[in-house]
Backbone and ligand atoms as CSV (ligand in chain L), in Angstrom:
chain,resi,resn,atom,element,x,y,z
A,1,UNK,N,N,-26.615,-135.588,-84.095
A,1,UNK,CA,C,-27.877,-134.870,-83.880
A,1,UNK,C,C,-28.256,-134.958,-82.393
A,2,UNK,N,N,-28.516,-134.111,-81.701
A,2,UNK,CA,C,-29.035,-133.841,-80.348
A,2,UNK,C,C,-30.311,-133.923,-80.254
A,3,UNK,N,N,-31.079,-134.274,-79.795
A,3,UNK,CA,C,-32.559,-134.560,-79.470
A,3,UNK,C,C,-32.786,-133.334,-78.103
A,4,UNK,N,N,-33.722,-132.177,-78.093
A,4,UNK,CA,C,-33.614,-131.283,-76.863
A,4,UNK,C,C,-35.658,-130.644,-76.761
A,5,UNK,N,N,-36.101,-130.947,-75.646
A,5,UNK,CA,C,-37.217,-130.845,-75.018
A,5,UNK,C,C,-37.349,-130.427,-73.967
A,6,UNK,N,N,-38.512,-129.939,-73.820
A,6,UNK,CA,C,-38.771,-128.746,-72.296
A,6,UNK,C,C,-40.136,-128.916,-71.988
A,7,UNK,N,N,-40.761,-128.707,-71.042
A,7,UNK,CA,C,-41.959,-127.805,-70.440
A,7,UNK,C,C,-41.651,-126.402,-70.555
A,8,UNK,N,N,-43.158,-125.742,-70.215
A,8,UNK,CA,C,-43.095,-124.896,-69.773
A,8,UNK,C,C,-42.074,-123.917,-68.905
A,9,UNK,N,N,-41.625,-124.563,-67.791
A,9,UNK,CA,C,-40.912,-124.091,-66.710
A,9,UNK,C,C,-39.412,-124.040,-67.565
A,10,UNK,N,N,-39.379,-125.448,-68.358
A,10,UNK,CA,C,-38.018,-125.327,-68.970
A,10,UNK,C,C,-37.467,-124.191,-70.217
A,11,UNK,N,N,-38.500,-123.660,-71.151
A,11,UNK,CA,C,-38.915,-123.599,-72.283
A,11,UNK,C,C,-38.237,-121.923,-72.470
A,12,UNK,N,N,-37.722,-120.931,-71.395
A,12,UNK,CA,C,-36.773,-120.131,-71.352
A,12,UNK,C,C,-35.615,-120.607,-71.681
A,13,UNK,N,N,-35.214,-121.148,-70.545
A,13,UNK,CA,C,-33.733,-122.200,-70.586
A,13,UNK,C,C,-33.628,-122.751,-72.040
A,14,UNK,N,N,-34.360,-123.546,-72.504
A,14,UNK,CA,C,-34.320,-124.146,-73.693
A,14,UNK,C,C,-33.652,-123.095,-75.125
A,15,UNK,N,N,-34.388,-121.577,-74.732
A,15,UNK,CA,C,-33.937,-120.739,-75.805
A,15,UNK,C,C,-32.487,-120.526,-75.695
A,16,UNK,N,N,-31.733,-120.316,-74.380
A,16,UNK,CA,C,-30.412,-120.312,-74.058
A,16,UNK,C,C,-29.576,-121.268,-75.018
A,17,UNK,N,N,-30.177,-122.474,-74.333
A,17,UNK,CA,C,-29.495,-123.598,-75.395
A,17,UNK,C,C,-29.035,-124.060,-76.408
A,18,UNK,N,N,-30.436,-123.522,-76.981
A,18,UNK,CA,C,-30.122,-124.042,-78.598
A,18,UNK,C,C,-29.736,-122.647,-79.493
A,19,UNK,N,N,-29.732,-121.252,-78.472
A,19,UNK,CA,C,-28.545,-120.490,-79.129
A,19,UNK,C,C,-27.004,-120.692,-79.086
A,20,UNK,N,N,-26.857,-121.470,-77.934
A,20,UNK,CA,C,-25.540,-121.952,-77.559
A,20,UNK,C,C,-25.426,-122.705,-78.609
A,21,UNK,N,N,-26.465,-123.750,-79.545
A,21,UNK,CA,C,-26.157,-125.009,-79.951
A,21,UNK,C,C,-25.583,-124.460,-81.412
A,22,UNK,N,N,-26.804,-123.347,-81.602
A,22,UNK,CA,C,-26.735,-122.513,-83.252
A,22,UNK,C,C,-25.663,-122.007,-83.242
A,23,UNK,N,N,-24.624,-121.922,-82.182
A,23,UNK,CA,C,-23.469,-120.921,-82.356
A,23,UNK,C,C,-22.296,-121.614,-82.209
A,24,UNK,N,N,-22.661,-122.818,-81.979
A,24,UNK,CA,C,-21.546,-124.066,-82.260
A,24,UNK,C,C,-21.529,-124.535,-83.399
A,25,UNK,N,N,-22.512,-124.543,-84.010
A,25,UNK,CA,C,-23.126,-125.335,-85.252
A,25,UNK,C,C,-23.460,-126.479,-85.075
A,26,UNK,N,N,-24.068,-126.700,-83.603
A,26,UNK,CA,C,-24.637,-128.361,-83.682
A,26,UNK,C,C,-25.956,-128.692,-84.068
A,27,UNK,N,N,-26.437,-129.367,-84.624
A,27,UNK,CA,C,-27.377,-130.137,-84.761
A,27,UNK,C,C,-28.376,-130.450,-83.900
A,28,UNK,N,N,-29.706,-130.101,-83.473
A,28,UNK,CA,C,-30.738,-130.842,-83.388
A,28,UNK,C,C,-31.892,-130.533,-83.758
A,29,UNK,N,N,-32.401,-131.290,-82.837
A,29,UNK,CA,C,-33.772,-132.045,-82.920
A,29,UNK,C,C,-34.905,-130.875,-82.265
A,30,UNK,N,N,-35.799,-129.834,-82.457
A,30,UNK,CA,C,-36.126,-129.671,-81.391
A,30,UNK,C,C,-37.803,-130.089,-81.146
A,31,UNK,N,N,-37.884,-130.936,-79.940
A,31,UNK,CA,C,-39.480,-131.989,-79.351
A,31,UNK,C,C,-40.484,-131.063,-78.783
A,32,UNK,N,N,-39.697,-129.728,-78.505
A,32,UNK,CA,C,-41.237,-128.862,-78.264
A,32,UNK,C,C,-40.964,-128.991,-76.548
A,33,UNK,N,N,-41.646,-128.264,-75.625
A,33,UNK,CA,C,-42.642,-127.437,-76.236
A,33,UNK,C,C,-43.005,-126.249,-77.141
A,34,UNK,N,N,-43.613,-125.500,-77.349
A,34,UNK,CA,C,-43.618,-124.168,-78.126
A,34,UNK,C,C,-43.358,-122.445,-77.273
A,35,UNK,N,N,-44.002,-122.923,-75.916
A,35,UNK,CA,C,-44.388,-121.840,-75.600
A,35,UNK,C,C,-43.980,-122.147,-74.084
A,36,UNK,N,N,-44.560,-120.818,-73.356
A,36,UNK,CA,C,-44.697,-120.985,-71.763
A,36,UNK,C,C,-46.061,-121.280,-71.345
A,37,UNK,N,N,-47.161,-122.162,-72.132
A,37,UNK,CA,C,-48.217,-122.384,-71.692
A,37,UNK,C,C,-47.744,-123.770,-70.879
A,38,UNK,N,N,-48.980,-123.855,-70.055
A,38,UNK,CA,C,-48.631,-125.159,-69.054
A,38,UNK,C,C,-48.907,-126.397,-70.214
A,39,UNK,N,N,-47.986,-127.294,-70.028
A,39,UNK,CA,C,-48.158,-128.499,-70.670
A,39,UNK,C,C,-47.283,-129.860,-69.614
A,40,UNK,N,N,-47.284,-131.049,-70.038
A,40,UNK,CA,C,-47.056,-132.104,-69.279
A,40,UNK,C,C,-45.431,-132.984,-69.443
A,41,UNK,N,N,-44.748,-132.706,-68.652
A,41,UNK,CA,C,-43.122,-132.715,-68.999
A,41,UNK,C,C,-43.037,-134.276,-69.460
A,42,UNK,N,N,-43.887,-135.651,-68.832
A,42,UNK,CA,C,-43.918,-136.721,-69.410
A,42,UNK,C,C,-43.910,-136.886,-70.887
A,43,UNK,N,N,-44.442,-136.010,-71.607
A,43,UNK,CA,C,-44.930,-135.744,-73.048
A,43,UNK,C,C,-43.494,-135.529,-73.489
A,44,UNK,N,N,-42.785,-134.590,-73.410
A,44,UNK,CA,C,-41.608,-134.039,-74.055
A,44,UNK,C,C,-40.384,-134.906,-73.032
A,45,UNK,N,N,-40.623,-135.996,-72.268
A,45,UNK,CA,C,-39.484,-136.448,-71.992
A,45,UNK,C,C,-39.351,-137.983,-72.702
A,46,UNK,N,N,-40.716,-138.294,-73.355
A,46,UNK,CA,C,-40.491,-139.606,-73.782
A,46,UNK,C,C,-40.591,-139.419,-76.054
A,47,UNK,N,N,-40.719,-137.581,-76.011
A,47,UNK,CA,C,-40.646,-137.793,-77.110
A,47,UNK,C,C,-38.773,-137.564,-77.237
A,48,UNK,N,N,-38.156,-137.046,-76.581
A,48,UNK,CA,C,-36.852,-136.977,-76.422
A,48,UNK,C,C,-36.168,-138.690,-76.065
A,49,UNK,N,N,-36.263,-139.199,-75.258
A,49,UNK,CA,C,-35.843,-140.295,-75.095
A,49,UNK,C,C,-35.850,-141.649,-76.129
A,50,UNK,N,N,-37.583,-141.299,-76.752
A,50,UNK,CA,C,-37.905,-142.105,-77.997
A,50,UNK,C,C,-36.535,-142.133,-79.643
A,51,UNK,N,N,-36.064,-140.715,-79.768
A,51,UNK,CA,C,-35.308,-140.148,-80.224
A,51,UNK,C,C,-33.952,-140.611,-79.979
A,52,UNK,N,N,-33.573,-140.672,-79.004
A,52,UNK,CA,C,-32.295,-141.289,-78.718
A,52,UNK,C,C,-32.149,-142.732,-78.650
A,53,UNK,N,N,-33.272,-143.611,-78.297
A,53,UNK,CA,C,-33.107,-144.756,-78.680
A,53,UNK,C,C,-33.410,-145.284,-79.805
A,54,UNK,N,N,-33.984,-144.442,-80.415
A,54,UNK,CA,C,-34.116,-145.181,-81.681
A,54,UNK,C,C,-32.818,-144.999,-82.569
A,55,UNK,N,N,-32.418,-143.977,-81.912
A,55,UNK,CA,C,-30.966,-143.919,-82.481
A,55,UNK,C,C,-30.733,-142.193,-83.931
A,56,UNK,N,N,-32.598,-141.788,-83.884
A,56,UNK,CA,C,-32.106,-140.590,-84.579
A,56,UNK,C,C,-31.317,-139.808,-84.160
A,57,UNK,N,N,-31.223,-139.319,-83.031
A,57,UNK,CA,C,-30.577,-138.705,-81.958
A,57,UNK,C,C,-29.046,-139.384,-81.254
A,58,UNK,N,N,-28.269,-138.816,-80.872
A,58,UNK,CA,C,-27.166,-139.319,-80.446
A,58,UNK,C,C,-27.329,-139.126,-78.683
A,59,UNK,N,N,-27.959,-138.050,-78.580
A,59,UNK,CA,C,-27.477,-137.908,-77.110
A,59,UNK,C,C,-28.550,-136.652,-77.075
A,60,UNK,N,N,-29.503,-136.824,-75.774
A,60,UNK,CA,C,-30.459,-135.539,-75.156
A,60,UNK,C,C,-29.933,-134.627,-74.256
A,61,UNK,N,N,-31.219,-133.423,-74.162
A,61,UNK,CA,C,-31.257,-132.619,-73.344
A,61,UNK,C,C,-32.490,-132.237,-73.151
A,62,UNK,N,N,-33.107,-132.196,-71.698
A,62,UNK,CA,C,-34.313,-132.241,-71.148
A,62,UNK,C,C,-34.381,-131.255,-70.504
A,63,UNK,N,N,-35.236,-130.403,-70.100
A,63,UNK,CA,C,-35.639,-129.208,-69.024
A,63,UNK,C,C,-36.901,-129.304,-68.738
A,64,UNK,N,N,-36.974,-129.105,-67.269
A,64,UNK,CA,C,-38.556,-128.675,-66.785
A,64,UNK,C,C,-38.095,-128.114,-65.741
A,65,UNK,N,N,-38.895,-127.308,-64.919
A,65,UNK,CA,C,-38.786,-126.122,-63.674
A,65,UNK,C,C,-37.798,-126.842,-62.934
A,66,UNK,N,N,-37.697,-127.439,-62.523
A,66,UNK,CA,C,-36.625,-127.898,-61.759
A,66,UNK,C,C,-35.559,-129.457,-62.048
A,67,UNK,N,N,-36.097,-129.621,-63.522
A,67,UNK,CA,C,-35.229,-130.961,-64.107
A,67,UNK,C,C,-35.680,-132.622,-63.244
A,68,UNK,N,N,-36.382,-132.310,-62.413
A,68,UNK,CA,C,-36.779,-133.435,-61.578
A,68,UNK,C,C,-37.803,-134.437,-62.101
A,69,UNK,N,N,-38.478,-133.850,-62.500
A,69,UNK,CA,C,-40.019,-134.436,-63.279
A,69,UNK,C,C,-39.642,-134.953,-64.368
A,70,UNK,N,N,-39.005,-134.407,-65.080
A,70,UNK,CA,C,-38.721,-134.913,-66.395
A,70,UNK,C,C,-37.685,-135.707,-66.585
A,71,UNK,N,N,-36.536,-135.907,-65.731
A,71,UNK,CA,C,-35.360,-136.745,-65.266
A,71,UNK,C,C,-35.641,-138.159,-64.890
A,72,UNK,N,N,-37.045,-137.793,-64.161
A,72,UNK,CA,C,-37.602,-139.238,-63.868
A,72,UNK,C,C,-38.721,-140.224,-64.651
A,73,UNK,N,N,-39.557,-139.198,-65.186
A,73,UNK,CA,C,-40.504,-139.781,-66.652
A,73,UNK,C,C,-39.069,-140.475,-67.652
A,74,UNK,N,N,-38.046,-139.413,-67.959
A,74,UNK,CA,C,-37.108,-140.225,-68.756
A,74,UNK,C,C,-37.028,-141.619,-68.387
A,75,UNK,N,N,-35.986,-141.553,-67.222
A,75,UNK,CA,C,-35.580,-142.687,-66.649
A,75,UNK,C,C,-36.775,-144.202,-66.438
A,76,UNK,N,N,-37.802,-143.864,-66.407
A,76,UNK,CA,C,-39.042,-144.631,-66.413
A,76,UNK,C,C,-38.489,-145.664,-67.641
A,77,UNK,N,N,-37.868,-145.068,-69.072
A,77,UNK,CA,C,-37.609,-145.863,-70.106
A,77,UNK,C,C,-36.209,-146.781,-70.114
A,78,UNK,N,N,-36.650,-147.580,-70.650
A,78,UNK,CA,C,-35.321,-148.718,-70.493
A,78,UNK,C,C,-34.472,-148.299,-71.552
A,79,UNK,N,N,-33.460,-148.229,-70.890
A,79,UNK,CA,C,-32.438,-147.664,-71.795
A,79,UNK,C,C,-31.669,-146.099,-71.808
A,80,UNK,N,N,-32.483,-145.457,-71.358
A,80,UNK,CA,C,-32.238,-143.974,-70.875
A,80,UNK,C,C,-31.984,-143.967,-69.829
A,81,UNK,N,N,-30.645,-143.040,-69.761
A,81,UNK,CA,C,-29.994,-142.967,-68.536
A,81,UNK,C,C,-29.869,-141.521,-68.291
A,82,UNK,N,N,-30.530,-140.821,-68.126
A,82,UNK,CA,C,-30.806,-139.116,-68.104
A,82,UNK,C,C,-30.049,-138.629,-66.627
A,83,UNK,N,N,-29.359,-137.985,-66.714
A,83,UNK,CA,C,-28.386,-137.307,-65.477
A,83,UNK,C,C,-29.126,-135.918,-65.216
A,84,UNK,N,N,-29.473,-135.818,-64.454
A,84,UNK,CA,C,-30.142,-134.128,-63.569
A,84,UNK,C,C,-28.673,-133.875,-62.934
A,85,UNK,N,N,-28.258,-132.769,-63.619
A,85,UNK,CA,C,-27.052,-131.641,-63.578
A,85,UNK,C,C,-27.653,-130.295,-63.012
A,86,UNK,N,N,-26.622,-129.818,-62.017
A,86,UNK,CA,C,-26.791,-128.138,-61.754
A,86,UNK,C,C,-25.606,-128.410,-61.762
A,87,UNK,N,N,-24.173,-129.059,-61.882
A,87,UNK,CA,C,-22.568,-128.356,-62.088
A,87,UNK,C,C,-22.003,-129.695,-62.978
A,88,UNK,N,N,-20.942,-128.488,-63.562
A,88,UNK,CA,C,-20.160,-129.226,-64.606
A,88,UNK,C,C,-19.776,-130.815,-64.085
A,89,UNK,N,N,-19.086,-130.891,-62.783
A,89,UNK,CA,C,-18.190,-131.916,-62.247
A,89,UNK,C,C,-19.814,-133.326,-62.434
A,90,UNK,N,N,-20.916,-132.923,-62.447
A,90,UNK,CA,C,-21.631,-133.776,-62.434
A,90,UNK,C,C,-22.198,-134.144,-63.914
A,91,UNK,N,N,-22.025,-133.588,-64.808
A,91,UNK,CA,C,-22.324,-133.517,-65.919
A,91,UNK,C,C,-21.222,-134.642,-66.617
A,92,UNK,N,N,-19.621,-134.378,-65.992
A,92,UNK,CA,C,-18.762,-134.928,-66.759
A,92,UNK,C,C,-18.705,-136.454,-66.032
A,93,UNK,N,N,-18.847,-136.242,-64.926
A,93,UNK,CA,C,-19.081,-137.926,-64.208
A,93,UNK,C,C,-19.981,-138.934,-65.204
A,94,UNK,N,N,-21.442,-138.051,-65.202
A,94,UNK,CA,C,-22.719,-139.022,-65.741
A,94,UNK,C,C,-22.394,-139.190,-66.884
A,95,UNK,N,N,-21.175,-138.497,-67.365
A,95,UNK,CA,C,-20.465,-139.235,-68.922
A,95,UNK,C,C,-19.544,-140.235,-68.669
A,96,UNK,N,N,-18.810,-139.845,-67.781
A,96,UNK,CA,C,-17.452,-140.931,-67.900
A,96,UNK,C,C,-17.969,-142.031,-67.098
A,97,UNK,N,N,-18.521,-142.064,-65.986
A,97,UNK,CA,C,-18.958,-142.990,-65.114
A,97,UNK,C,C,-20.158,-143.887,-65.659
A,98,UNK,N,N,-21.294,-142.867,-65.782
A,98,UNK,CA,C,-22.579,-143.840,-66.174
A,98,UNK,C,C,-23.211,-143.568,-67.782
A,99,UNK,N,N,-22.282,-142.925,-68.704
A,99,UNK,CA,C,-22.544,-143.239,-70.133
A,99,UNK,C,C,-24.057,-142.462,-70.050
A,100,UNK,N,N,-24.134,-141.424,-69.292
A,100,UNK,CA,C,-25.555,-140.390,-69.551
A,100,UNK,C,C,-26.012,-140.544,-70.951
A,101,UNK,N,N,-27.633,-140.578,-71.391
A,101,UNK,CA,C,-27.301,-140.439,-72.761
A,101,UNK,C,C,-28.727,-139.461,-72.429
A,102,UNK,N,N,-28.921,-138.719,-72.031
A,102,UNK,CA,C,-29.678,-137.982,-71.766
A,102,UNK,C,C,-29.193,-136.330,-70.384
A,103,UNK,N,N,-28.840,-135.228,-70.592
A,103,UNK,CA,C,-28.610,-134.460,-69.504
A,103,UNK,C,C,-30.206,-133.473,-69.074
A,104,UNK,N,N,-30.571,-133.724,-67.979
A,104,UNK,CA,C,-31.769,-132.751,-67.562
A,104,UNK,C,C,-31.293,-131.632,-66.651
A,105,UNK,N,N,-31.590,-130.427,-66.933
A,105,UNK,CA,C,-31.592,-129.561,-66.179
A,105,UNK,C,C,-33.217,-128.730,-65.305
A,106,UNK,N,N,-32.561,-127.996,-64.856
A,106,UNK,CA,C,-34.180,-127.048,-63.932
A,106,UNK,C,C,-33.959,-125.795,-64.118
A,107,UNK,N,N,-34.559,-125.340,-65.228
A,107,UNK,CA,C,-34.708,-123.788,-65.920
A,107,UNK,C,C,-34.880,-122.883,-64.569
A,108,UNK,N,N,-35.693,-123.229,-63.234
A,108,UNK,CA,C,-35.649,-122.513,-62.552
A,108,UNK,C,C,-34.664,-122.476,-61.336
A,109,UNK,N,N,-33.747,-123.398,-61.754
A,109,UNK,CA,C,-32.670,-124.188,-61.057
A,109,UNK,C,C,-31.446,-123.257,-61.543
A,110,UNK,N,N,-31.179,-123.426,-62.491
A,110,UNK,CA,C,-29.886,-123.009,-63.090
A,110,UNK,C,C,-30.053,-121.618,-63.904
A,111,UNK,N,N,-28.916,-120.859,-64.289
A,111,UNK,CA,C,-28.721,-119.890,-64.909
A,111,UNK,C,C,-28.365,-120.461,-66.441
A,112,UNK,N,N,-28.432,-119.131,-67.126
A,112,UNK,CA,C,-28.203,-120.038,-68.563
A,112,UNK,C,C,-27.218,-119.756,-68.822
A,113,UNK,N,N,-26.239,-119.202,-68.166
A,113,UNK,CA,C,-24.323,-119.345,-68.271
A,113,UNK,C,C,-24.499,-120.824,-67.728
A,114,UNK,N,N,-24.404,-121.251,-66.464
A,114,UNK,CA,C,-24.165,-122.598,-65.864
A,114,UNK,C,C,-24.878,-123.587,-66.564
A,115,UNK,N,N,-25.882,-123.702,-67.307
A,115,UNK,CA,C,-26.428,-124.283,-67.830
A,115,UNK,C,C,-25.785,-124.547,-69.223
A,116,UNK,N,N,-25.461,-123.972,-69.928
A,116,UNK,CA,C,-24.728,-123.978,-71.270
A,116,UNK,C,C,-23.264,-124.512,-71.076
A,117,UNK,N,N,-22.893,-124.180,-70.118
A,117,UNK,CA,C,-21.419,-125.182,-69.549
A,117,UNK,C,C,-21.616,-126.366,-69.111
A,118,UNK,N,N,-22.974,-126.226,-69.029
A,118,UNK,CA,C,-23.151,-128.175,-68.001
A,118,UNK,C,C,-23.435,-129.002,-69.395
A,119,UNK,N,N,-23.706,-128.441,-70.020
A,119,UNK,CA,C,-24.545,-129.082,-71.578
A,119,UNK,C,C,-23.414,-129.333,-72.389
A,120,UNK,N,N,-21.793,-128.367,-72.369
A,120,UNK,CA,C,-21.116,-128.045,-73.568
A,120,UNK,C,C,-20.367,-129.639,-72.411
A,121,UNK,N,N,-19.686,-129.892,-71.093
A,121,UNK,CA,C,-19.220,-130.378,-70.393
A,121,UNK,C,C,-20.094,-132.131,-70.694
A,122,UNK,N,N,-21.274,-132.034,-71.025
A,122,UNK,CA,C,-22.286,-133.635,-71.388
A,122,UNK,C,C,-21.477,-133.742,-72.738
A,123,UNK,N,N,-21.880,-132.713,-73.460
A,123,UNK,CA,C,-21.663,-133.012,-74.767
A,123,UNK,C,C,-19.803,-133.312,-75.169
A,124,UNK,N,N,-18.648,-132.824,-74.923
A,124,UNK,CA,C,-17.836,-133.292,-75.159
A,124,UNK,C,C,-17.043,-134.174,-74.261
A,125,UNK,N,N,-17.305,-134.782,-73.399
A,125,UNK,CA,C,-17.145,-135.496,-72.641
A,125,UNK,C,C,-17.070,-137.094,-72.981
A,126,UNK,N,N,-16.538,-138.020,-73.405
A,126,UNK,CA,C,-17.109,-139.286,-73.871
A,126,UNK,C,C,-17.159,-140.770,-72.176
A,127,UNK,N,N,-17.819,-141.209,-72.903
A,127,UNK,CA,C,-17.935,-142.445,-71.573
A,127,UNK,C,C,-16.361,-143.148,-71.646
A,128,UNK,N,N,-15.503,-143.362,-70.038
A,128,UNK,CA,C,-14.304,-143.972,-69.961
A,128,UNK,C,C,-14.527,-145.403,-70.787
A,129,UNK,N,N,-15.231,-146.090,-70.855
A,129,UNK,CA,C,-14.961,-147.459,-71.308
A,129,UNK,C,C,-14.301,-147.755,-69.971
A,130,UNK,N,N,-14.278,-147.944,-68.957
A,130,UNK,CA,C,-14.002,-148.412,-67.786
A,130,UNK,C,C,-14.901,-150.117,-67.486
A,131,UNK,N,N,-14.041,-150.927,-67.596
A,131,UNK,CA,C,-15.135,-152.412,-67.144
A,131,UNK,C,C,-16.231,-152.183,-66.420
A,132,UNK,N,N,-15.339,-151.490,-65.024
A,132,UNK,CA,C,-16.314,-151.439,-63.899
A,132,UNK,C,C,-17.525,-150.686,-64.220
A,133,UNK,N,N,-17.094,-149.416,-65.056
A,133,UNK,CA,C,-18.444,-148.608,-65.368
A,133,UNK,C,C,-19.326,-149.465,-66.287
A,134,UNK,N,N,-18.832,-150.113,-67.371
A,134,UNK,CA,C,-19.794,-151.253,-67.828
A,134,UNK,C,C,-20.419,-151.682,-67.748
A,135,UNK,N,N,-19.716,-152.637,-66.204
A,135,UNK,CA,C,-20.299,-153.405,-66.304
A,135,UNK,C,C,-21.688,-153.285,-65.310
A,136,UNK,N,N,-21.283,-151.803,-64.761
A,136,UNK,CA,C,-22.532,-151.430,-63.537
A,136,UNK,C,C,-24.030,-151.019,-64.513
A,137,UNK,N,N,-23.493,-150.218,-65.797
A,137,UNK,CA,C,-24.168,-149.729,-66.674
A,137,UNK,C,C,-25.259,-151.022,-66.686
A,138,UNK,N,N,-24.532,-151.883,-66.987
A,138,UNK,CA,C,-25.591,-153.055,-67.527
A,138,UNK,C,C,-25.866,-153.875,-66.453
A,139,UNK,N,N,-25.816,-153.796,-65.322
A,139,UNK,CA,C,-26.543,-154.367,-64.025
A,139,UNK,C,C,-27.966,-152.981,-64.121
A,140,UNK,N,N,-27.611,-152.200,-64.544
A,140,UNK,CA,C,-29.074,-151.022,-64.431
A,140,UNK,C,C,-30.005,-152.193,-65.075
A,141,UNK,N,N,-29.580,-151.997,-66.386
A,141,UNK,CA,C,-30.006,-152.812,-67.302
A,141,UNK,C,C,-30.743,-153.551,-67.527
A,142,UNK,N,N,-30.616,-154.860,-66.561
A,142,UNK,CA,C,-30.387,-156.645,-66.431
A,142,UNK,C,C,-32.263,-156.078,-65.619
A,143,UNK,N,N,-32.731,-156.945,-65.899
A,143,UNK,CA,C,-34.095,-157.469,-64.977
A,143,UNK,C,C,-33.906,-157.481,-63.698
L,1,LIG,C1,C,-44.190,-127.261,-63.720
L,1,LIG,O1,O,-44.759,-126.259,-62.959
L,1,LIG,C2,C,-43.134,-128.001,-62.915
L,1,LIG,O2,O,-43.743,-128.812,-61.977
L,1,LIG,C3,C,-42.245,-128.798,-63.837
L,1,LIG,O3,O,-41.643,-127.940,-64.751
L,1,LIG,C4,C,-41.125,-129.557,-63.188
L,1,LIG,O4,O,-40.384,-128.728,-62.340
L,1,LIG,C5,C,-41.488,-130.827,-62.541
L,1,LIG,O5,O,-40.653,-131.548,-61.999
């Protein structure tokens, strides 16, 4: 199950997505928002993140106007490691390298071709199991 949330700014982009997702047949979650009215990207980045750590969710996807705002409200939470993507090569790193469990994009950033490749590139991608990446993972981690 995918856990996937937006603002406003994101909340175009978002429709891209989860037609991409309906046409894969994947699974999710969707945290809202509803519309293109202004609302507060903190809101929809910690109901997404809440989701993945609790473990209903396997793995997010976040949008707001430029993926910045909401990349960083994520990251605020322990345990979420949310990657802000505009290209594939960075999408597949924050998997293999730092075990992303969250991808944010910027609806006004990206197109929703590049965007649906950066998402399909998070999503099948798995973390190397690399020590070193490990063990950096969990120096984030550590106090
Ligand atoms: C909303 O206008 C915009 O600030 C928001 O979507 C996001 O880009 C913030 O980082």
């Amino acid at each position: 199950m995918i856990a996937i949330g937006c603002d406003h700014g994101g909340f175009d982009l978002m429709q891209s997505i989860k037609e991409y997702l309906d046409g894969k047949g994947l699974e999710y979650k969707d945290f809202g928002c509803r519309d293109t009215q202004s609302v507060d990207y903190p809101v929809y980045a910690r109901k997404v993140s809440h989701a993945v750590l609790s473990g209903e969710c396997d793995k997010g996807i976040l949008i707001c106007g430029t993926g910045i705002g909401i990349s960083i409200a994520a990251n605020r939470i322990r345990g979420i490691r949310a990657a802000l993507c505009t290209d594939c090569f960075s999408a597949e790193m924050a998997r293999l390298h730092n075990n992303a469990n969250i991808v944010a994009l910027g609806g006004r950033v990206v197109g929703s071709g590049l965007a649906v490749k950066i998402v399909e590139t998070f999503l099948n991608t798995p973390f190397s199991e690399e020590e070193r990446h490990a063990k950096r993972i969990h120096l984030i981690e550590a106090e």
